[in-house]
DRENLONU-392455 format. One record per residue: residue in one letter; x, y, z of N, C-alpha, C, CB in turn. Coordinates in steps of 0.1 Angstrom, whole numbers, plus 5000, padded with zeros to 4 digits. Each point is the difference from the previous one (the first is absolute). Glycine has a CB too. Layout:
DRENLONU-392455
AXYZXYZXYZXYZ
...
end
This chain:
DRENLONU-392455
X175295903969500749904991499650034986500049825018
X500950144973499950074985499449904993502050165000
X497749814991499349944993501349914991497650195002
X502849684999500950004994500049974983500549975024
X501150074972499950014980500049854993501650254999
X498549824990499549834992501149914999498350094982
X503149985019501249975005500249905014500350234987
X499249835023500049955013498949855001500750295009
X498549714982498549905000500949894992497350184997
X503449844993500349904987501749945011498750204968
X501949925041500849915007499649905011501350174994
X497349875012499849925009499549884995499850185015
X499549844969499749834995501049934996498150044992
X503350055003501249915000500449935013500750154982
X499049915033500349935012499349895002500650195009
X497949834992499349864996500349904994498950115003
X501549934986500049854984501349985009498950074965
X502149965042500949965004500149885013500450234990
X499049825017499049925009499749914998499250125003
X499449894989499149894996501149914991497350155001
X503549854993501149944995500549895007500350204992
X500149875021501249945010498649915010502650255001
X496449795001499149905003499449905000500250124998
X499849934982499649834995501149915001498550074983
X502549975015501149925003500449925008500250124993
X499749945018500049955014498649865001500950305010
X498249784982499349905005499349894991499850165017
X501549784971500149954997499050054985501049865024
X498750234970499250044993499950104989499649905017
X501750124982500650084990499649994988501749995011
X498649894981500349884992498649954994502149955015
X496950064993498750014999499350064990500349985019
X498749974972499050124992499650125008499049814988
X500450165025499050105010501350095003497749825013
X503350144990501050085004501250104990499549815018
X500050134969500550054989498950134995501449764994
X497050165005499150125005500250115004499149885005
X501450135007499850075011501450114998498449795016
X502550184979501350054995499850084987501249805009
X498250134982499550074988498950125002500549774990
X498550235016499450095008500750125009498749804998
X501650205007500950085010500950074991500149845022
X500850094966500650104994499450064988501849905009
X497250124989498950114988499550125009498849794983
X500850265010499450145003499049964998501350164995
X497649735008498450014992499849945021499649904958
X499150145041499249955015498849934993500550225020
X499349674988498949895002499349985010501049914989
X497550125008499350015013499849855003498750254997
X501549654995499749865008501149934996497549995001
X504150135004500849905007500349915006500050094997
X499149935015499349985012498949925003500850184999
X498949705006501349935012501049954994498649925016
X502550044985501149944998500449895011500550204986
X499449745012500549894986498249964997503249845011
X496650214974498849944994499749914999500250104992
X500749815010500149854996500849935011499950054975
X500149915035501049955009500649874994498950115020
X500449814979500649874992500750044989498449875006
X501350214982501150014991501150055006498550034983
X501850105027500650035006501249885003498250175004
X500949785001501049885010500249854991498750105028
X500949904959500249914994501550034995497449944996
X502950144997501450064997501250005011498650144987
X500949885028501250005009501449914998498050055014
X501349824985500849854998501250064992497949805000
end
């Protein structure tokens, strides 16, 4: 298996942010700070090692749903 290009890496995070898109949506959380986060993240080129856990905040998360 070949190692794949920066081409093939940058389309598979476009499939994700697509995803995680249609996700939050679904689950009521699009619309959200944590979910606007998490959108805004996914489409840059920069990595965060304490992305991670998500949702940082579950209450703020879920304060926005309404």
């Amino acid at each position: 298996m070949t190692k794949p290009t920066y081409e093939e890496l940058d389309a598979k995070l476009g499939q994700a942010y697509q995803i995680i898109g249609w996700l939050l949506n679904e689950c009521g959380l699009f619309h959200t700070e944590e979910g606007q986060d998490t959108l805004t993240y996914f489409s840059r080129d920069i990595y965060d090692d304490d992305f991670l856990p998500w949702p940082k905040d579950p209450e703020r998360m879920l304060a926005g749903k309404d």
